[in-house]
C-alpha positions in Angstrom: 15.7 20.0 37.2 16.7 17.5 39.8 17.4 14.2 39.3 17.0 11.6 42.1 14.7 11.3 45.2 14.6 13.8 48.0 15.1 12.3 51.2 11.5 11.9 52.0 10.6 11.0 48.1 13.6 8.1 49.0 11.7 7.1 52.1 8.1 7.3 50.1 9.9 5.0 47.4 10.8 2.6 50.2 7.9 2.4 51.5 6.2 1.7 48.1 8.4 -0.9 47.1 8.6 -2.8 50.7 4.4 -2.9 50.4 4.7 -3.8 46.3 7.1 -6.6 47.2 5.1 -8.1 49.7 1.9 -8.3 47.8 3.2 -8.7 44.3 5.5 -10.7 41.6 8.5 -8.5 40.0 8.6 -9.1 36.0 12.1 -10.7 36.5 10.7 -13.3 38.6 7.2 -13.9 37.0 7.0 -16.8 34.8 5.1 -16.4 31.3 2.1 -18.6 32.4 1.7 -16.5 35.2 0.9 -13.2 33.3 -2.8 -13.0 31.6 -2.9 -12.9 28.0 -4.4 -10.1 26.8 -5.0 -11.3 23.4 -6.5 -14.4 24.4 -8.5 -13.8 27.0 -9.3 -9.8 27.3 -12.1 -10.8 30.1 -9.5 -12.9 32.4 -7.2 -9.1 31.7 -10.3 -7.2 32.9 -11.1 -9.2 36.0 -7.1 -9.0 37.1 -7.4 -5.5 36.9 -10.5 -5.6 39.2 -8.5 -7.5 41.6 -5.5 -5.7 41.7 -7.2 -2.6 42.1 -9.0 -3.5 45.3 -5.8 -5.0 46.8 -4.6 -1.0 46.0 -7.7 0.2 47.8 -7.6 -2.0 50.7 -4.3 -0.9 51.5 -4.5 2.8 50.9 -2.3 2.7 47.9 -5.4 3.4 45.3 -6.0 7.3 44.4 -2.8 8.2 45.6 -3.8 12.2 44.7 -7.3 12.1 45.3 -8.6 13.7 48.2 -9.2 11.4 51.1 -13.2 11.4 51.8 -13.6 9.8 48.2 -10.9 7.0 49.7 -8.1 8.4 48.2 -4.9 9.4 50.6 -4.7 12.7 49.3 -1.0 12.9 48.6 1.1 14.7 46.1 1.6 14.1 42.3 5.3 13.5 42.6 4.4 10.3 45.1 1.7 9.3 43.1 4.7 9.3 40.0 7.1 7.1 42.5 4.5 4.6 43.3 3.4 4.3 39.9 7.6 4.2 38.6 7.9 0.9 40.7 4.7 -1.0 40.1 5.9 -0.9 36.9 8.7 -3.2 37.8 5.8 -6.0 39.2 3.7 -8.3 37.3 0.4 -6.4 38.1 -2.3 -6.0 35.8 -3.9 -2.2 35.7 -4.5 -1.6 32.0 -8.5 -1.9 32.5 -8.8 1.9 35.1 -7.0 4.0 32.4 -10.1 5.6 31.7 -11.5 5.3 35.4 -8.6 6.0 37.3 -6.5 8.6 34.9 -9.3 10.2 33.3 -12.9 10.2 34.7 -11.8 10.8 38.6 -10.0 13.5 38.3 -12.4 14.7 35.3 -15.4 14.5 38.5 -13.2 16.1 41.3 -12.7 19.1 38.9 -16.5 19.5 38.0 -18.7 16.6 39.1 -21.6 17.4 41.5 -20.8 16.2 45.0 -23.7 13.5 44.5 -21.8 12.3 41.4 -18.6 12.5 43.0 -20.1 10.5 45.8 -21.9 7.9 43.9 -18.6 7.2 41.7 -15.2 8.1 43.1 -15.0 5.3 45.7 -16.1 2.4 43.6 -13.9 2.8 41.1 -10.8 3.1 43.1 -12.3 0.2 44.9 -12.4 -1.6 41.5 -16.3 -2.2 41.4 -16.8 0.1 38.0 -15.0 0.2 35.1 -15.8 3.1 32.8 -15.2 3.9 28.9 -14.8 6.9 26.9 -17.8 7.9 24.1 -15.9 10.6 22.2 -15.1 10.4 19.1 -16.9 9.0 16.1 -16.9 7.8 12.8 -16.6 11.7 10.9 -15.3 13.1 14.3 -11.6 12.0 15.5 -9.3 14.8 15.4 -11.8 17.4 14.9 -13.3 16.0 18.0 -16.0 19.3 18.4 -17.6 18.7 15.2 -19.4 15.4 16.5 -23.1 14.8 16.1 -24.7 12.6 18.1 -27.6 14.3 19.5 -29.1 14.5 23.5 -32.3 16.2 23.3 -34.2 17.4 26.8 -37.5 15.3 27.3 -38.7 16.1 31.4 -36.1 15.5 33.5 -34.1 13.2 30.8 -31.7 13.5 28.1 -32.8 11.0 24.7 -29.7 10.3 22.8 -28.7 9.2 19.3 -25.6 8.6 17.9 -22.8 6.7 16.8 -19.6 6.4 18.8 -15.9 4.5 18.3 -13.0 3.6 19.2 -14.7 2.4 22.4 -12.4 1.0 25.2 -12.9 -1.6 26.6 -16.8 -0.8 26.0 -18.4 -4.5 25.6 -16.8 -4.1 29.5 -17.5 -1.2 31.1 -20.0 -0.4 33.8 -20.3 3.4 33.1 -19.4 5.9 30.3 -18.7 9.0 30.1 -20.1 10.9 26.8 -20.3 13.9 24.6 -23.2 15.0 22.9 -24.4 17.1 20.9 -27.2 19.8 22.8 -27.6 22.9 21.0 -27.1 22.3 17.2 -27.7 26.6 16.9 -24.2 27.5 18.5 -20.6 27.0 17.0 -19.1 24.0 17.2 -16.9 24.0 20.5 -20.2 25.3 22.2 -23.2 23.5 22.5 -21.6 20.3 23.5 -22.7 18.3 26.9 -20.6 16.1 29.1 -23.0 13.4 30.6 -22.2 10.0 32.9 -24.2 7.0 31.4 -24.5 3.7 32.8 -23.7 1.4 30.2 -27.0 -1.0 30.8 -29.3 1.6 29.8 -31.5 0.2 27.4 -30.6 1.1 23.7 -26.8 1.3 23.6 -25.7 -1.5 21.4 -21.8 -2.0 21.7 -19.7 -4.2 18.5 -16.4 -4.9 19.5 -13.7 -4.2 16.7 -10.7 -6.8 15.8 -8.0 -4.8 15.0 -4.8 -5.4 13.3 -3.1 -6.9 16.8 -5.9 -9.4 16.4 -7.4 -7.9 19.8 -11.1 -6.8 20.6 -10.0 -3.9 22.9 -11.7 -1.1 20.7 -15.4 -1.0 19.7 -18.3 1.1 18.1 -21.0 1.9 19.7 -24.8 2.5 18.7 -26.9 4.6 20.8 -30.7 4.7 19.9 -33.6 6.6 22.1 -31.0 6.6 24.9 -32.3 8.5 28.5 -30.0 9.7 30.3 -31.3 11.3 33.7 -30.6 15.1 34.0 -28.3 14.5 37.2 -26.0 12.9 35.0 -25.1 16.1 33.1 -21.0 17.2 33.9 -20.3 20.7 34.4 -23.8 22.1 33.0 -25.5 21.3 29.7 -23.6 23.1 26.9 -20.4 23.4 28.9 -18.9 20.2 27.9 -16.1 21.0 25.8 -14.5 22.8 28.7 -15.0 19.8 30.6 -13.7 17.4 27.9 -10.6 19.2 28.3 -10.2 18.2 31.5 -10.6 14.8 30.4 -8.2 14.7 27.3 -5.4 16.3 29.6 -5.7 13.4 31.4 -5.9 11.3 28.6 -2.5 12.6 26.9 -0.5 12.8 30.1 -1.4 9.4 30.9 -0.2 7.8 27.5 2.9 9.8 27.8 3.9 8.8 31.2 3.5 5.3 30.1 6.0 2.7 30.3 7.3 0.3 27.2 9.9 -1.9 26.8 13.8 -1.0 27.6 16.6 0.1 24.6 18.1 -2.7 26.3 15.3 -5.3 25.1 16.6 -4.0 21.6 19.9 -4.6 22.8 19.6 -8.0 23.6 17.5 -9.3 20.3 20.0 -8.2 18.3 23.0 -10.0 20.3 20.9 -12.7 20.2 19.8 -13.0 16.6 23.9 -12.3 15.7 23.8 -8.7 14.3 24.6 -6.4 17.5 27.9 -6.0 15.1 26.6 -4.2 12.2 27.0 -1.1 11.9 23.5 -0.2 10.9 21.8 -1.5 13.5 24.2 -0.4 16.4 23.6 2.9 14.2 19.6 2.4 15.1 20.3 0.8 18.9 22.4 3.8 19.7 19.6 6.0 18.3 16.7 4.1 20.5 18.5 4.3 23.6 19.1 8.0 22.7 15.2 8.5 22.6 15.0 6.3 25.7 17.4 9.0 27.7 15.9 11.9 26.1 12.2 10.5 27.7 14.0 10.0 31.0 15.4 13.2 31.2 11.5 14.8 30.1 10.4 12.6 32.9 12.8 14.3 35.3 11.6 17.4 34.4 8.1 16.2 34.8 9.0 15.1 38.5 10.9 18.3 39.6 8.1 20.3 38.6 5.4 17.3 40.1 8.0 17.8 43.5 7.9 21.4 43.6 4.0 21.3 43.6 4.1 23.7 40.2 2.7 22.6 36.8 5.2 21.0 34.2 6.1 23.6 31.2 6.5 22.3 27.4 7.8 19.2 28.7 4.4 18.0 30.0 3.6 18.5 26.0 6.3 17.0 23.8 6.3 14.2 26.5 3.2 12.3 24.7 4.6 12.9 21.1 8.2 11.5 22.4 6.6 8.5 23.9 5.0 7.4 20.8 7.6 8.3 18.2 10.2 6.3 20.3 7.6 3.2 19.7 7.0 3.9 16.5 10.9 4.0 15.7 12.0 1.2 18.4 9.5 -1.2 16.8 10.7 -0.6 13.2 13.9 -1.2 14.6 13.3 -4.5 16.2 11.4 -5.7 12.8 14.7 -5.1 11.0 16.7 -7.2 13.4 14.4 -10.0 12.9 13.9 -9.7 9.3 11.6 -12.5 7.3 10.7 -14.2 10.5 8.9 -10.8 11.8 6.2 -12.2 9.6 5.7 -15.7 11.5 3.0 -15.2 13.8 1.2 -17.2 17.1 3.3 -20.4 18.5 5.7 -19.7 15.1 6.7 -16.1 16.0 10.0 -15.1 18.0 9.8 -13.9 21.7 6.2 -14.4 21.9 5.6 -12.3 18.9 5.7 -9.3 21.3 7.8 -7.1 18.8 5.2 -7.8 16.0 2.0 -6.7 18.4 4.4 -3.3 19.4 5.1 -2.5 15.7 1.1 -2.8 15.2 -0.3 -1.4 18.5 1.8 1.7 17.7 -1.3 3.3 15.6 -3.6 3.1 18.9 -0.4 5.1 20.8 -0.1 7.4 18.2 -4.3 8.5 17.5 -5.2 7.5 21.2 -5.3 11.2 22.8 -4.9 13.3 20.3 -3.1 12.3 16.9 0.7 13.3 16.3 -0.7 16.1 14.1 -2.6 17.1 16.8 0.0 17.2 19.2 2.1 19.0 16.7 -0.5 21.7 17.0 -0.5 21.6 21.0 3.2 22.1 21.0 3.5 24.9 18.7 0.4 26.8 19.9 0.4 26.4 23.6 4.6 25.4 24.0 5.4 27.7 21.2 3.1 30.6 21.5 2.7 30.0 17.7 -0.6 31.4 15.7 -3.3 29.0 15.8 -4.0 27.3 13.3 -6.8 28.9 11.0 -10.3 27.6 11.6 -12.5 29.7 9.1 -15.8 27.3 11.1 -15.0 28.2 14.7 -17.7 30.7 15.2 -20.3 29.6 12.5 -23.3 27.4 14.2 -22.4 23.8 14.2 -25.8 22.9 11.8 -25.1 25.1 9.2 -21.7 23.2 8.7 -23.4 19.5 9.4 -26.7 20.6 7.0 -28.7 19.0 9.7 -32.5 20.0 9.8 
């Protein structure tokens, strides 16, 4: 592990930095009207994103990784990592390409057709489609391969039914990308297809969800007599689990390397609220800015392996599982400094309520990609070499276990 820039990562960072300063507003200096409030108004969030990513595009900063002829620059993974470490530091919104940017691109690279990687690659790093994710469903979240809604061949279409959630960003998007159920006679993990489907296709009916933050980011989706045209099929039908992986790779890697709030932030709320002298909470501050080192240093392995153009071992796994637990923990912690008046929300609420809408948004962090059970299992089976765990179902045909006719 190294820790620190090479001299042409240092020049790269430069670089970054000199263009983010120039077309950007650093947190520190950003005012709290200037920032869109997600809550409030999740369409205002959505367009900034749209915005900011075509200022990326137009100046050659969007795609950083992907190969050049979809408008990409075709650079490496450790200067996509730098670029992304300091636009963290600006008052950008990018929330809204999670799914385009981190998961579907490289998900169509990998195995889209060359006309699907040509009809979709550049408009989404150009901003002009946002996509969401149609996975799991309402008997299907962590045993994401027994879902059921159904794509059955009719000419040169697919006809789907089915019930989706946990939708981003869905009442949204432009495109989705979906699994469905082809081939009901084959285990579970088979017979899945991966398709591309544009989100005004008559029959999908999308119901955003308010959730416990008081935000309509998640919703369920209704799909009835759905087509989907044959060229929209990822990877071949039937293959789609193997090309889901792709996708939830993606998916978990992009909620681990995501950024939160400082151990300092925890730092400061207790000095201000007149506890940073008690010996439990320093106990609990000393603990969260022990997590907060122990993700840095798993980031630094992350970027030594990214520099060395090899992939990351274990770290690349816990990295997700850290992340979360150290917002599960850090929130609990900040609850405690405020104590009653972590119950007052809206204008009423400390600091904006921010540290009530982390303790609660934790649950999305921690299911979102994979529960921590889940993860548990990744680590000890692929970081571990551990047995898997038993899965008396894995080769039995998927309609014998769902009784459907």
């Amino acid at each position: 592990m190294h820790i620190g820039d090479t001299p042409e990562e240092a020049a790269y960072r430069a670089e970054a930095r000199a263009w983010l300063e120039a077309h950007a507003t650093r947190k520190s200096d950003a005012h709290p009207g200037d920032s869109v409030d997600h809550t409030r108004d999740l369409a205002g969030h959505v367009q900034a994103c749209r915005d900011w990513q075509r200022v990326l595009f137009d100046h050659g900063w969007a795609g950083i990784t992907w190969p050049a002829q979809y408008g990409g620059k075709g650079a490496s993974a450790i200067q996509a990592a730098i670029f992304n470490e300091e636009m963290a530091q600006f008052d950008v919104a990018v929330g809204t390409f999670a799914v385009s940017i981190g998961m579907v691109g490289p998900t169509l690279i990998a195995h889209g057709t060359p006309e699907q990687q040509h009809k979709h690659l550049a408009p989404i790093l150009k901003g002009e489609e946002v996509w969401c994710q149609l996975f799991s469903e309402p008997g299907s979240g962590s045993d994401l391969a027994s879902l059921g809604t159904r794509a059955v061949r009719d000419g040169d279409d697919w006809v789907v039914n089915g019930q989706k959630v946990w939708t981003s960003l869905g009442q949204y998007a432009d495109y989705a990308i979906l699994l469905a159920r082809t081939d009901g006679d084959q285990p579970k993990h088979a017979g899945i297809t991966y398709f591309i489907l544009d989100m005004k296709s008559p029959g999908i009916e999308v119901r955003p969800i308010t959730q416990i933050t008081g935000v309509q980011h998640f919703n369920e989706t209704f799909l009835t007599d759905v087509r989907i045209p044959n060229a929209n099929v990822v990877g071949g039908p039937n293959e789609g689990w193997k090309v889901a992986q792709t996708t939830l790779a993606n998916e978990r890697n992009f909620i681990g390397s995501g950024g939160s709030w400082s151990a300092s932030d925890l730092v400061d709320l207790a000095q201000r609220r007149g506890c940073a002298h008690d010996p439990h909470v320093r106990q609990r501050l000393a603990e969260a800015i022990s997590r907060q080192e122990t993700l840095k240093y798993l980031g630094f392995r992350m970027r030594t392996a990214m520099s060395q153009r090899r992939m990351p071992g274990p770290e690349m796994l816990t990295l997700k599982l850290a992340f979360a637990n150290h917002w599960r923990l850090s929130a609990e912690t900040a609850i405690g400094i405020l104590g009653a008046d972590a119950m007052l929300w809206g204008d009423d609420a400390a600091d904006e309520n921010q540290w009530g809408q982390h303790l609660l948004s934790q649950f999305a962090i921690r299911i979102g990609g994979g529960t921590d059970e889940i993860q548990h299992n990744i680590i000890a089976e692929r970081g571990l070499g551990l047995p898997r765990e038993p899965m008396p179902d894995k080769d039995l045909p998927w309609r014998s276990l769902n009784r459907v006719g």
